[in-house]
TIVO-577025 format. One line per field, with one value per residue (C-alpha): z, y negated, x. Coordinates in pm, whole numbers, padded with zeros to 5 digits. Each point is the difference from the previous one (the first is absolute). Example, Ala and Ser with C-alpha at 12.3 -4.5 7.8 and 13.67 -1.06 7.14 Angstrom:
2
c3 = c(00780 -00066)
c2 = c(00450 -00344)
c1 = c(01230 00137)
REM end
This chain:
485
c3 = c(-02938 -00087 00223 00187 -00137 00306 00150 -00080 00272 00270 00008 00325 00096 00275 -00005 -00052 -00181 00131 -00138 -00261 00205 00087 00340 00287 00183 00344 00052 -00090 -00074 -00385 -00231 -00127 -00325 -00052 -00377 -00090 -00211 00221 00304 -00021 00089 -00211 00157 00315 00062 00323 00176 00038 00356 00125 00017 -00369 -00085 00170 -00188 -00331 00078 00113 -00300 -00219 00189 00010 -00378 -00068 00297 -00102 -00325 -00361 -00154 00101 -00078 -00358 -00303 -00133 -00301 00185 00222 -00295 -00129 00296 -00021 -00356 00136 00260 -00283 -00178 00258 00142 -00378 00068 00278 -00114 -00138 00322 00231 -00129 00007 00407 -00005 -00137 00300 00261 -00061 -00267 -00296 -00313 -00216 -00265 00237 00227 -00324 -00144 00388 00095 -00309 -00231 00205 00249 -00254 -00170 00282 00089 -00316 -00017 00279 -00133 -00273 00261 00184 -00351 00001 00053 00252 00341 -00001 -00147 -00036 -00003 00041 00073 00313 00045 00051 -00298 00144 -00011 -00055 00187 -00051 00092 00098 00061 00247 00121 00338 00158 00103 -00167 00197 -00310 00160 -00315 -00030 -00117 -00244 -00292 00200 -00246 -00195 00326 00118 -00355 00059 00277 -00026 -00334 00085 00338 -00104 -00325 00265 00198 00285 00159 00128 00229 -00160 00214 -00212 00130 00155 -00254 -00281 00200 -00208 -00304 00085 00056 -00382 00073 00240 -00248 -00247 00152 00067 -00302 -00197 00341 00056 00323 00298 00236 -00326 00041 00303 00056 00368 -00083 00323 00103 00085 00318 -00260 -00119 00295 00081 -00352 00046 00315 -00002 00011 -00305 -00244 -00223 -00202 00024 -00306 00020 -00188 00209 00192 00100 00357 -00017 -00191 00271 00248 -00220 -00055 00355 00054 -00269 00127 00325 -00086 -00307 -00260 -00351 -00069 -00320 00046 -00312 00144 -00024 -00265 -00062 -00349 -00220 -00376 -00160 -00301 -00187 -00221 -00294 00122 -00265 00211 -00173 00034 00349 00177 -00219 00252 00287 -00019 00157 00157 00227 00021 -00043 00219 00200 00039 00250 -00147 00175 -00334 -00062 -00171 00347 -00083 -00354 -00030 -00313 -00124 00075 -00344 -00086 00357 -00095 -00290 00211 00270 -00203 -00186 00325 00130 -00318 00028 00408 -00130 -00321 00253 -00011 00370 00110 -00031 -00037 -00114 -00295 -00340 -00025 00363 00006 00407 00297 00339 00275 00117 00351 00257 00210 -00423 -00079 00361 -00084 -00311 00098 00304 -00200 -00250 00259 00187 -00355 -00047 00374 -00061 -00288 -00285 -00309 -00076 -00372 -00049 00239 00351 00106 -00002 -00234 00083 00055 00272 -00079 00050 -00306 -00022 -00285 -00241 00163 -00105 00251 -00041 00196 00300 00165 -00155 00401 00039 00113 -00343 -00208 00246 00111 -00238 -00004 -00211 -00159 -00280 00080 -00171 00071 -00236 00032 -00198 -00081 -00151 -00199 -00015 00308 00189 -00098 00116 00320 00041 -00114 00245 00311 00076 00329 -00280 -00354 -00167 -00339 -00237 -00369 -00218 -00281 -00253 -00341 -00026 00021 00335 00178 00072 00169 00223 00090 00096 00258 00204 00292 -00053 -00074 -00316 -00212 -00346 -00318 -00158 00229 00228 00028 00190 -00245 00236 -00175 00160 00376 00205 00334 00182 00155 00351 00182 -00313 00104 -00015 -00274 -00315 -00172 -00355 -00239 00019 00267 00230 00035 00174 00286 00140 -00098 00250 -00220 00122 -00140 -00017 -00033 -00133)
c2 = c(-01560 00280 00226 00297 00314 00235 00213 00329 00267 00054 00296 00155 00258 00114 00296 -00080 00197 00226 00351 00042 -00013 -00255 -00035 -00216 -00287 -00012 -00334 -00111 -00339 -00118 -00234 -00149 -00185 -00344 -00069 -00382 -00060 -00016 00150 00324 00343 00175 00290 00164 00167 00166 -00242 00273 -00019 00143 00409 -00042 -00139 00310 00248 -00157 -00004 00361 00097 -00172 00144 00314 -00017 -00151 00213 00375 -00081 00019 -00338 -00098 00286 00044 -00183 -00349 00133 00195 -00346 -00171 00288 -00111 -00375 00019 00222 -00285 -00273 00165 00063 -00364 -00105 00191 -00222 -00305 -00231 00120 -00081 -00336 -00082 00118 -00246 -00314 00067 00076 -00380 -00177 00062 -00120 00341 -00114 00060 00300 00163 00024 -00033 00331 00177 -00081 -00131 00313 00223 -00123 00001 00406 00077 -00176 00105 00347 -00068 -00118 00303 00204 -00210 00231 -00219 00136 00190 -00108 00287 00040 -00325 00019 -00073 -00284 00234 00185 00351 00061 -00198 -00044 -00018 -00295 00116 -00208 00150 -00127 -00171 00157 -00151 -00412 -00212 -00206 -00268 -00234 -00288 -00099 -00262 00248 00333 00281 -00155 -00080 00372 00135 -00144 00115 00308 00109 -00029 00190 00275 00022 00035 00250 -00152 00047 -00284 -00199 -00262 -00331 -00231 -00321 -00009 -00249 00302 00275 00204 00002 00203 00284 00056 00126 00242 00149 00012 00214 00226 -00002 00160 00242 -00189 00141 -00067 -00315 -00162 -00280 -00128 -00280 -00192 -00359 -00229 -00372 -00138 00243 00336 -00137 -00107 00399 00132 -00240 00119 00399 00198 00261 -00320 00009 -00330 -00271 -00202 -00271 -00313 -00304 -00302 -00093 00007 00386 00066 -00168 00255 00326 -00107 -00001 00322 00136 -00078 00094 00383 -00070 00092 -00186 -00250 -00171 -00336 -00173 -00293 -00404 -00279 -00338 00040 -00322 -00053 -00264 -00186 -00112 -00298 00216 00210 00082 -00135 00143 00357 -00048 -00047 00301 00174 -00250 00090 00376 -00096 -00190 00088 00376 00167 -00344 -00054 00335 00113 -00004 -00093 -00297 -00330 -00211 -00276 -00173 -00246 -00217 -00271 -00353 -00083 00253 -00001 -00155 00231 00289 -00105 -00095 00293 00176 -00153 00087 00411 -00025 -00127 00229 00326 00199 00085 00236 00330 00235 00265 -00243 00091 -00400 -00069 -00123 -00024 00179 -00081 -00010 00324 -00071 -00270 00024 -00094 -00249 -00189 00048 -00164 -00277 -00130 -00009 -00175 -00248 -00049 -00103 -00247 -00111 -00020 -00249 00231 -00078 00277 -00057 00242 00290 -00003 00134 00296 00055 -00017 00410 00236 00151 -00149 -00164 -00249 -00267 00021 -00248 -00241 -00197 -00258 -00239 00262 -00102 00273 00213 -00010 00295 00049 -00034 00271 00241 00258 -00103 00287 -00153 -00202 -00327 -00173 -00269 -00216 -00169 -00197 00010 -00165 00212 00364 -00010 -00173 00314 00231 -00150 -00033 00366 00153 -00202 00250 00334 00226 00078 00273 -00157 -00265 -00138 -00272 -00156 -00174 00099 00297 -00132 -00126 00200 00356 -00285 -00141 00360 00089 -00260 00063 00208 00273 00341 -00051 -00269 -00050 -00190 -00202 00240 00236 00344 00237 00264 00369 00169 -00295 00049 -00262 -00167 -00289 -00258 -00122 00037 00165 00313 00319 00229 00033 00129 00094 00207 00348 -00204 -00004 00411 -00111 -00120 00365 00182 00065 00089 00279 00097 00366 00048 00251)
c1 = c(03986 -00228 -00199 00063 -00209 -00040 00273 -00024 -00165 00226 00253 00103 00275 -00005 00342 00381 00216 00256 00125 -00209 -00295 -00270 -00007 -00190 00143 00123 -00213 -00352 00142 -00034 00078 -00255 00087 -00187 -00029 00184 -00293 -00317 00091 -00191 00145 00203 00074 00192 00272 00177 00213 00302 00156 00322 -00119 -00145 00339 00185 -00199 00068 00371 00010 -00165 00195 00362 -00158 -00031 00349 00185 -00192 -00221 00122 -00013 00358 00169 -00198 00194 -00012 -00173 -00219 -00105 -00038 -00288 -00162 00014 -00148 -00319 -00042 00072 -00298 -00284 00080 -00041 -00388 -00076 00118 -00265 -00160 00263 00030 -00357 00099 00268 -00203 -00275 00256 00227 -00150 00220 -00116 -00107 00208 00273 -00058 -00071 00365 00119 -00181 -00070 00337 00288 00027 -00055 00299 00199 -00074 00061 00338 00127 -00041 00167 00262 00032 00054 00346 00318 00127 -00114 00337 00286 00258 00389 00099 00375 00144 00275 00232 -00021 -00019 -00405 -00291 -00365 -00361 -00177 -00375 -00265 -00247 -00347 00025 -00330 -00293 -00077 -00224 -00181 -00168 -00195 -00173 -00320 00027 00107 -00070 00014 00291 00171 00000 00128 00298 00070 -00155 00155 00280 -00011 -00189 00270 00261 -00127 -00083 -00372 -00195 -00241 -00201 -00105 -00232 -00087 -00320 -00123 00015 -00062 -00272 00193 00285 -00164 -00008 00332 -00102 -00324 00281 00261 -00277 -00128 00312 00096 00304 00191 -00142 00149 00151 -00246 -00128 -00241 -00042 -00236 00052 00118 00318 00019 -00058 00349 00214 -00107 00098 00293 00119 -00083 00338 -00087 -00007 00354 -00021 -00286 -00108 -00219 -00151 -00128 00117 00315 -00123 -00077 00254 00264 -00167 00016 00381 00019 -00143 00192 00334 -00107 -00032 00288 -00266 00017 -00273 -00106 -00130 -00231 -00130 -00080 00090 -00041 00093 00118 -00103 00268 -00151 00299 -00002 00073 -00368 -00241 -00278 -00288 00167 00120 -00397 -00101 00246 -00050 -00412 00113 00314 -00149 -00360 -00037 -00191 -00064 00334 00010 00306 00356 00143 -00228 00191 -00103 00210 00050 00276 -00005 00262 -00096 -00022 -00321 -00143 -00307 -00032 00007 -00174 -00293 00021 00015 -00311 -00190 00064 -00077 -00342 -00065 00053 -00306 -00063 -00300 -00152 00280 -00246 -00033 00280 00058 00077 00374 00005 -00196 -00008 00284 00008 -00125 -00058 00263 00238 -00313 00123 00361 -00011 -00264 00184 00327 -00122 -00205 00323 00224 -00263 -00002 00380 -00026 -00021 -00266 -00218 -00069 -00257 -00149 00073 -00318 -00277 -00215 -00362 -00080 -00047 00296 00389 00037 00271 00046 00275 00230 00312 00181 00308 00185 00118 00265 00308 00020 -00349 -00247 -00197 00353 00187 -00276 -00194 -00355 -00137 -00285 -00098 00238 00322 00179 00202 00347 00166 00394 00262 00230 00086 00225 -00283 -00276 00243 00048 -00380 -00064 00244 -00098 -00230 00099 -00217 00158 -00255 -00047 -00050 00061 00137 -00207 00256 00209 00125 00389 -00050 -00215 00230 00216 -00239 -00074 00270 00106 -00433 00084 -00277 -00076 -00137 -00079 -00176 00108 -00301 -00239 00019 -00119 00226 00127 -00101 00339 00216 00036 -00219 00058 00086 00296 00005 -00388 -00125 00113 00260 00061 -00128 -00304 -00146 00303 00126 00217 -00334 00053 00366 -00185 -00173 00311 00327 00334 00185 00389 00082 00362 00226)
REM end
């Protein structure tokens, strides 16, 4: 492990963002962001409460109900989403140095995260709303004595409530989208990342977009059960745990609004016997470890055939311990930190409790001597099929290994699971589409896995409602209206 350089000085806001306009809290209380690395300060932020909420929703009906940008033109949203495409572009070695001090992502990957990835997605989405297809014209009627047009309209005002493990990346979808629609919206980041969204904010003003288009309120988990629950909010779309998302569905339905739910996995890998080994932990060394294994997509579980299960769990052990972990401010750092104590506890006492259980840990399963929360790379085998670090997401740097005995038995394994986000099959190309095909999840990858953004992206069972990523994505802040003749 290497050591931490210093955090950067601390940076401090002190305003949210509502109509256009910095403007003060209705609270003194902050958020004061610890940084993963050596527990210095960060920064601070306003810890939003219920009044900052309500301004930042009026302002962003006001600008839907009265302001221009819904009635303007696709094309004329899509001018606008390439000006914010190209000041965020400005500010975005910056923003990801931001990013890297706020959680403790590795700079090698905050910088495409924050400075590539949502850049990509503004500017496709604008290509998206260039499409002919917001209305559809003269489509005949049944009947055969008219025809309609199908129109897709904004729904109003989208509650976008992200998360902090890929926080830039995480809003461009959803804000790219939204914005390409026509609706207006109200930004919740997790308190976690809550300086760096305010790039947004510096943006819009940058390039005079309208007023209440963008809106920014930083808070806790009680910031969004307010967002959540205010009655000028048309559609809620959020990223996190299955938990919150459970309770946002619930608050959805209450009020009949439409919700889009991206949230856990407890993803499988399948090694096949037919695997290219070598080929398959190139992938394996990201699907399981990027980002310290704080990604809802992670590969959590590999299952390998009994007949190369020493192979693989050898090899296994061998890239746990080759990991680079430390200094995220350092180019060759591979993994950070956890992102807090409160994940560094999580993942400690599940991994405490699998061993207390009977499981082996074969490598890891422990800190690593720093200030900071710093957890070893970690391998574990021998769980018991329904236990708690097979079933549950641990978001952190920790797989477990199963063995199986033929195809039928790895996609029993791989489906006994209440989440169903991802995963991927390692094996010859003949085989593998049909393995696929039979893993009940939202998307899985063949020989790797890397989620293509122009396929739409989401999950089965606990992992969520809806779908993501794709020109489909812009579906989900629209309402369809038929105008017969």
């Amino acid at each position: 492990m290497t050591t931490a350089t210093t955090t950067p000085r601390s940076v401090s806001r002190d305003s949210i963002f509502a109509g256009g306009e910095w403007v003060s809290p209705s609270t003194t209380a902050e958020i004061i962001l610890e940084s993963p690395v050596d527990l210095s300060e960060v920064g601070r932020a306003p810890d939003a409460i219920a009044a900052d909420v309500d301004r930042a929703v009026r302002a962003a009906r006001e600008a839907f109900d009265h302001g221009p940008w819904g009635r303007m033109s696709p094309a004329e949203r899509a001018d606008w989403l390439d000006k914010l495409a190209d000041e965020m572009e400005r500010r975005g070695l910056d923003t990801a140095e931001l990013i890297t001090a706020e959680i403790g992502q590795p700079i090698s990957v905050s910088r495409p995260w924050a400075s590539v990835r949502p850049i990509t997605h503004l500017r496709y989405y604008a290509k998206v709303a260039r499409r002919p297809d917001f209305e559809e014209e003269e489509r005949p009627n049944i009947h055969g004595d008219g025809n309609s047009i199908i129109r897709r309209e904004p729904l109003g005002v989208a509650a976008l409530i992200v998360p902090w493990n890929h926080p830039q990346a995480s809003l461009t979808l959803k804000l790219g989208p939204a914005l390409a629609a026509g609706c207006t919206v109200v930004i919740k980041p997790a308190a976690e990342t809550a300086l760096d969204v305010f790039a947004f904010a510096e943006a819009s003003l940058a390039i005079g977009m309208p007023p209440g288009v963008i809106n920014i309120v930083p808070g806790g988990r009680e910031t969004g059960q307010a967002l959540v629950a205010h009655p000028g909010i048309d559609k809620i779309s959020f990223t996190g745990s299955a938990d919150a998302g459970r309770q946002i569905a619930s608050a959805g339905g209450q009020r009949l609004i439409p919700v889009t739910l991206e949230l856990g996995g407890k993803s499988a890998a399948i090694v096949l016997e037919s695997a290219d080994l070598d080929k398959a932990f190139t992938s394996l060394r990201h699907a399981i470890f990027d980002n310290s294994g704080q990604i809802c997509a992670m590969m959590s579980r590999v299952l390998a055939p009994a007949s190369m299960y020493d192979e693989v769990r050898d090899r296994l052990v061998a890239l746990a311990g080759d990991l680079k972990v430390g200094d995220p401010h350092d180019e060759s750092t591979e993994l950070g930190p956890l992102v807090s104590g409160r994940i560094h506890e999580r993942v400690s006492g599940m991994v405490d409790r699998a061993r207390a259980a009977g499981a082996q840990v074969l490598t890891g399963g422990q800190s690593l001597p720093s200030t900071g929360y710093f957890y070893a790379p970690t391998v574990i085998t021998g769980a018991a099929e329904d236990s708690e670090i097979v079933q549950e997401e641990i978001f952190g740097p920790v797989v477990t290994l199963m063995s199986y005995n033929g195809v039928d038995d790895a996609v029993r394994i791989a489906n006994d699971s209440h989440y169903g986000l991802a995963g991927a099959v390692y094996g010859a190309e003949d085989e593998i589409v049909g393995v696929a095909r039979r893993i009940r999840t939202g998307s899985i990858g063949l020989n790797g896995y890397r989620p293509d953004f122009n396929t739409p992206y989401g999950g089965y069972k606990d992992s969520g409602l809806g779908r993501e990523f794709g020109a489909e994505a812009v579906r989900n802040f629209q309402e369809v209206k038929s105008i017969w003749r």
